[in-house]
BAFI-3210 file (N, C-alpha, C; in Angstrom, 3 decimals, decimal comma, padded with zeros to 6 digits):
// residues 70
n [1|2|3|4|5|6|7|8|9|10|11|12|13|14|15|16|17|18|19|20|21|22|23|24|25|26|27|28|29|30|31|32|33|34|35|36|37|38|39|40|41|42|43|44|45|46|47|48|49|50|51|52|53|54|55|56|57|58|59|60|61|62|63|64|65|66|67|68|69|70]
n.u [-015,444|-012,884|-009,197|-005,883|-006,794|-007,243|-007,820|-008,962|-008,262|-009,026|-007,931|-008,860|-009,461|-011,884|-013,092|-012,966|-014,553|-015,115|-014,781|-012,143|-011,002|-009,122|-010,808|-009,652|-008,805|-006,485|-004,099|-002,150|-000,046|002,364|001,779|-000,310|001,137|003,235|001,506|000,403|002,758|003,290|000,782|000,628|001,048|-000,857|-003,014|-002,650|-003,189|-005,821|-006,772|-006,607|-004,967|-003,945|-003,202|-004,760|-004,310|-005,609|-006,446|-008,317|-010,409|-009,884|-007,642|-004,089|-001,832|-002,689|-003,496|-001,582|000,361|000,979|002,048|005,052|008,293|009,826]
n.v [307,921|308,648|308,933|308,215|306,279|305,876|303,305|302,463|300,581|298,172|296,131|294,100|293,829|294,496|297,219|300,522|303,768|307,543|310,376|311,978|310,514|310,495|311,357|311,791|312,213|311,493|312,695|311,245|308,380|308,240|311,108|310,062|308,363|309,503|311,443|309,459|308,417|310,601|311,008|308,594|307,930|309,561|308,162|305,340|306,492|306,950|304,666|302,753|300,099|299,289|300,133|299,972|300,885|302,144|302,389|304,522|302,688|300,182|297,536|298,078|298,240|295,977|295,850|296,968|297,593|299,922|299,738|300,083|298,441|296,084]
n.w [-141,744|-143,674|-145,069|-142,680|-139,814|-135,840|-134,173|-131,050|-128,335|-125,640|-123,223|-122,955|-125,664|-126,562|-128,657|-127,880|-127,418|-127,033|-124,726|-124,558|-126,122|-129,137|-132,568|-135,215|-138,584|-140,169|-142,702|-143,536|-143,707|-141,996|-140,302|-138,311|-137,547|-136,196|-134,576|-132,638|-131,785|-129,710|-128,269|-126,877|-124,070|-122,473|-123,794|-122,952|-120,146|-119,841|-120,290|-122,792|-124,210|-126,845|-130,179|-133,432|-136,537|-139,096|-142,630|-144,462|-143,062|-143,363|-142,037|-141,190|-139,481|-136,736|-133,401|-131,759|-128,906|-126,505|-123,987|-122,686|-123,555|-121,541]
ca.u [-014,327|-011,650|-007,417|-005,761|-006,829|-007,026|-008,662|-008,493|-008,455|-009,176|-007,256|-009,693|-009,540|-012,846|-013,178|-012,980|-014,471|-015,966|-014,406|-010,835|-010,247|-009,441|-011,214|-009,219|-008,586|-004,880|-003,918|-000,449|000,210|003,256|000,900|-000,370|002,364|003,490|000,395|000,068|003,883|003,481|-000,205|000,548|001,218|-002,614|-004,269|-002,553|-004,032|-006,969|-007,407|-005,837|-004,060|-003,230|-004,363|-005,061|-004,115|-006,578|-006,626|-010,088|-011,235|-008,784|-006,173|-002,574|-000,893|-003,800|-003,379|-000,247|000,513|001,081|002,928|007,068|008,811|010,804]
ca.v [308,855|308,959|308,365|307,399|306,664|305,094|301,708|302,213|299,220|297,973|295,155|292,712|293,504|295,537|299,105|301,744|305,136|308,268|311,426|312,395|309,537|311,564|310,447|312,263|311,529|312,421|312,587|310,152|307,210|309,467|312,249|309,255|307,645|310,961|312,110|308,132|308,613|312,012|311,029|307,017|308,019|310,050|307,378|304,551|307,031|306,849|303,122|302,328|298,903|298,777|300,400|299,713|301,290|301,888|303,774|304,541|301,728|299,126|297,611|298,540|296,555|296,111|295,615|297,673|297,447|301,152|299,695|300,303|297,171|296,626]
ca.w [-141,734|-144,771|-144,572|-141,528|-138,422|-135,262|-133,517|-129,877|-127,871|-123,944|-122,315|-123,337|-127,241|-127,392|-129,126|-127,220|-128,025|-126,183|-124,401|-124,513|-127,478|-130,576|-133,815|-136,084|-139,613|-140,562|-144,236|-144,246|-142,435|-140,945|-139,520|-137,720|-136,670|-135,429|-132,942|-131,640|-130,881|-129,229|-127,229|-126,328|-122,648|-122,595|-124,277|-121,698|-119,120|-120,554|-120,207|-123,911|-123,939|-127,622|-130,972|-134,343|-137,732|-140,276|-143,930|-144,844|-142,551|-143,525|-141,132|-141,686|-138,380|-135,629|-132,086|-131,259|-127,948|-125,659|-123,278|-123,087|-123,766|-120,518]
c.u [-013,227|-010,139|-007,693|-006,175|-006,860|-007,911|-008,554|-009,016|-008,472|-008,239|-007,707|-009,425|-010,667|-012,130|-013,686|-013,121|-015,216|-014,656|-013,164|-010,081|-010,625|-010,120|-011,293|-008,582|-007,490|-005,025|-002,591|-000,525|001,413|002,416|000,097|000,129|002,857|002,573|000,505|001,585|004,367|002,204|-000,046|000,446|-000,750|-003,516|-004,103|-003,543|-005,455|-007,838|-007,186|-004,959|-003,449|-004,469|-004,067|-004,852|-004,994|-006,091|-007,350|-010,873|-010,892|-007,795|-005,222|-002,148|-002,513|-002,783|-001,536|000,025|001,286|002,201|004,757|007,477|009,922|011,873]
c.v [308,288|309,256|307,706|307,389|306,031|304,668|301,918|300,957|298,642|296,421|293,908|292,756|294,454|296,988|299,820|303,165|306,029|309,519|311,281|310,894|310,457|310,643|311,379|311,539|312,483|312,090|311,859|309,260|307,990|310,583|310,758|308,630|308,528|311,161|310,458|308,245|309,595|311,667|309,308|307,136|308,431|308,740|306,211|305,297|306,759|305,262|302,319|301,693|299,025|299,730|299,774|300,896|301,699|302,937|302,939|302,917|300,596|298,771|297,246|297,672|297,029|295,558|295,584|298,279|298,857|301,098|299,759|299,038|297,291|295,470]
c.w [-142,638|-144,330|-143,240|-140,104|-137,548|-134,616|-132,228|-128,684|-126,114|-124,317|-122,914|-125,236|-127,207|-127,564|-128,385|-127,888|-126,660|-125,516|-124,648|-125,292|-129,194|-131,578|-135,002|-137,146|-139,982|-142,428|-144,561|-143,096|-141,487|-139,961|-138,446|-136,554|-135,565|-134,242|-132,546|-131,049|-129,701|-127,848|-126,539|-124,610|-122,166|-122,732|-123,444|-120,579|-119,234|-120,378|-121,676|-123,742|-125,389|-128,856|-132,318|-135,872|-139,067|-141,441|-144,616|-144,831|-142,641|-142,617|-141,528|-141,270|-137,251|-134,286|-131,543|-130,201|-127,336|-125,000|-123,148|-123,039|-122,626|-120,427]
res [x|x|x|x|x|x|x|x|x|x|x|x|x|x|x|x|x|x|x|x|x|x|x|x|x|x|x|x|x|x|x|x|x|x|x|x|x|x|x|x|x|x|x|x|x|x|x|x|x|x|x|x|x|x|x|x|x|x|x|x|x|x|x|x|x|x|x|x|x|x]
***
């Protein structure tokens, strides 16, 4: 999959994929940035500790942490 997209990540560090984890390819690192800022709460639900950055399979910043800084 081609541009940006995202790494999703468990607790431990492995990759996480499978139902209700999008694996959509945006066209800007903004369109990106954007839906992970809009779904972060979902994808915590989800069991998503932290994700990862990619364009076209490359990492941007990796292991970017979900959680709210308290």
């Amino acid at each position: 999959m081609s541009g940006w997209t995202w790494r999703y990540e468990a607790v431990d560090g492995s990759v996480m994929q499978g139902e209700g984890l999008a694996e959509t390819a945006f066209p800007s690192q903004a369109d990106a940035e954007t839906w992970v800022g809009e779904a972060w709460r979902d994808l915590l639900a989800a069991g998503v500790e932290s994700v990862s950055l990619l364009e076209d399979g490359t990492p941007v910043y990796e292991h970017m942490s979900l959680r709210p800084v308290e």
